[in-house]
N, C-alpha and C positions, 0 to 999 in steps of 0.2 A: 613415459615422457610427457612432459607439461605441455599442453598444447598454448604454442608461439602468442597466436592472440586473444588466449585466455589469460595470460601471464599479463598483456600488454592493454587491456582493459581493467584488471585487476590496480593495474597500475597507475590505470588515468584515474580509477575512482579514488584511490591514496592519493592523487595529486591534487584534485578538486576539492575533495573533502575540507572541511574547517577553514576554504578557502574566505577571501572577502566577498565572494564574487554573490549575489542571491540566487538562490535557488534554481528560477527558471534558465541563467545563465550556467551552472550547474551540466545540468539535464543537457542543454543545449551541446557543453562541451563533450558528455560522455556521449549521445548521440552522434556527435560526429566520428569518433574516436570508432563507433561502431561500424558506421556507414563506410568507414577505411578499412578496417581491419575485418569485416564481414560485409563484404556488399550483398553474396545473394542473402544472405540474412535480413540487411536493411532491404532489400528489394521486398522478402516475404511480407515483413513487419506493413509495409505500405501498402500492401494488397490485406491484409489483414484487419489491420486499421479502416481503411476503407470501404470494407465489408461491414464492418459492427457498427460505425456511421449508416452507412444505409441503411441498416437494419434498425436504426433509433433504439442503438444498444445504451443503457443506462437513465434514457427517458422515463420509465414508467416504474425510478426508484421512488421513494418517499421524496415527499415534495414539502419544501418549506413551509410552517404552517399546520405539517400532519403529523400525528404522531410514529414517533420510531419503535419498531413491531421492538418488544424485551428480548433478550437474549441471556442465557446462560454459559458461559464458555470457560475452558481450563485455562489457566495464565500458562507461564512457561515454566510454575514450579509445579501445576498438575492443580492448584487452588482456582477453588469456581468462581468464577465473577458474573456480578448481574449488574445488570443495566439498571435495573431500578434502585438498587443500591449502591452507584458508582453518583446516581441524582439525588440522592440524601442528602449528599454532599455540598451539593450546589450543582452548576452547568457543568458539561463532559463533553470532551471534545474524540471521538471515533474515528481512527484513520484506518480503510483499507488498502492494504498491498498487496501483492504480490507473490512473495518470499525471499529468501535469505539470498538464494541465487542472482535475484534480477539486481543489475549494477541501480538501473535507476530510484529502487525501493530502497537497496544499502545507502545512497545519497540522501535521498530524500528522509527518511527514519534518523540519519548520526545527524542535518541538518534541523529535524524538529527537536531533536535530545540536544541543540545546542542553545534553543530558546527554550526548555523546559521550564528552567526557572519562570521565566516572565508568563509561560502559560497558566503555571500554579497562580490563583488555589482551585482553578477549577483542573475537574478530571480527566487524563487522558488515559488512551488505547490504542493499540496498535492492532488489528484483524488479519490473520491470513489462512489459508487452509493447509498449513505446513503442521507439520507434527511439532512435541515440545524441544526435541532436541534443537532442532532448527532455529525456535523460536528463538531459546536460548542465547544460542550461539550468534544470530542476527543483535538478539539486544547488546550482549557482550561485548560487539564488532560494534554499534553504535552508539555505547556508551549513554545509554540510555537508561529510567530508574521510573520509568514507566512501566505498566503492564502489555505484554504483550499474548494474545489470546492466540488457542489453537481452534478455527472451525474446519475441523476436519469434516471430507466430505461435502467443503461448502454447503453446508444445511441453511447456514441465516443468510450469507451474501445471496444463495439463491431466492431464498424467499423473501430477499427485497430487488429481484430482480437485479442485481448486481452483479451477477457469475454468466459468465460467457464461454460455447465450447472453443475449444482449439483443435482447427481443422486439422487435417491432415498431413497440409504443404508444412504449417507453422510445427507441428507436433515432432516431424521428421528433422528440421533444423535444430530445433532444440536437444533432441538424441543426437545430434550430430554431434552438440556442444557438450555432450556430457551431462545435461539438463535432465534428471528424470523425477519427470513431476511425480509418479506410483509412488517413486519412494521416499518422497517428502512429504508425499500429499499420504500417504499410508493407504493409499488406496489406488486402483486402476481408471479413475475417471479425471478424464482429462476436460477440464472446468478450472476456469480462473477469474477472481473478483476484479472487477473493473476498479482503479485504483480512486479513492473515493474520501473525504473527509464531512462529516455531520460536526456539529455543533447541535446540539441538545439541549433545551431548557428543562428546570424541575419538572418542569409539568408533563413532560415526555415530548412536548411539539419541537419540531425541528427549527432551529433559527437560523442557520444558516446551513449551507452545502456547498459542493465540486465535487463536480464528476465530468469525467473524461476519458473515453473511451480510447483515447491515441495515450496509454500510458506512460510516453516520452514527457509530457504534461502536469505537471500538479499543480496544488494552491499555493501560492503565493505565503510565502511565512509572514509578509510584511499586512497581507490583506486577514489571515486569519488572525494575526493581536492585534489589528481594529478593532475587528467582527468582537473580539472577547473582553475590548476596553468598553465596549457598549454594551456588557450583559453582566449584570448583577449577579455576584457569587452568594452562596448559601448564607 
């Protein structure tokens, strides 16, 4: 049987989705939608959250200015992509999430696949440590024509300090929900990338970023095609 407020979150992100509303408003409603229907959930989430702030989780990612470490990763047809060759092209814009699971990543991914046009012609990505199926399946569901990349293992989000463990309290809720990161993540380490967007110039330095460690949070769609109205395509 379908579990009541998995059905009834399922629901609220069909409801927001393609709405008029932006983004942060968004988030805002599925957040609450959660805090109803899962309060010890929302309870962990804020003890959680409040930990990786103290711990100045996602500070000592690449800093505007520096260059973005390359990466090689499977898209979601199993084809390898590099960074250095996505800036051939001109500027690339990298978003990390989550996975296919998290309501707030499915909003936030079918919400940049509705600006895509206006991103082109520069390059975008989607990064998570989810296997291809998943990948798949997430772009499919966001109607997206982007690439979306598999870092299984979290190997680059780690090694841009971007990957955080998930305790104990959080790991146990998430199995409660049916959530099991092993077998998305194709492996048993429970590590997840701080939800995260770069802007990349040709020359590999970083021009812009967000990063936010309370992943109820993301960039701003209206503030990221500024950021790319000001940056010369290839």
């Amino acid at each position: 049987m379908s579990d009541p407020a998995a059905v009834a979150l399922n629901a609220a992100v069909a409801e927001v989705r393609g709405s008029e509303l932006p983004l942060g408003e968004r988030l805002r409603f599925i957040a609450e939608r959660v805090r109803v229907l899962r309060p010890a959930y929302t309870e962990a989430v804020e003890a959680f959250v409040a930990r990786l702030a103290r711990a100045g989780a996602g500070t000592t990612a690449p800093q505007v200015g520096e260059v973005m470490p390359d990466f090689m990763l499977p898209d979601h047809d199993g084809r390898m992509v590099r960074l250095d060759a996505l800036l051939e092209k001109g500027p690339a814009v990298v978003v990390f999430h989550r996975g296919h699971w998290c309501p707030y990543c499915r909003v936030t991914l079918a919400a940049i696949a509705e600006v895509e046009a206006r991103i082109a012609p520069h390059a975008l990505v989607a990064i998570s440590p989810e296997r291809q199926q998943y990948t798949r399946s997430l772009r499919a569901d966001a109607g997206a024509k982007f690439a979306f990349l598999s870092d299984v293992g979290g190997g680059y989000a780690l090694s841009l300090n971007l990957a955080v463990w998930v305790d104990d309290a959080m790991a146990a809720l998430l199995g409660n929900a049916d959530i099991d990161l092993a077998e998305f993540q194709g492996g048993g380490g429970w590590f997840l990338p701080i939800p995260a967007v770069f802007v990349v110039g040709t020359d590999q330095r970083i021009i812009a970023r967000h990063i936010d460690p309370d992943y109820r949070r993301r960039m701003a769609l209206d503030a990221l095609l500024g950021i790319l109205e000001r940056v010369e395509p290839a």
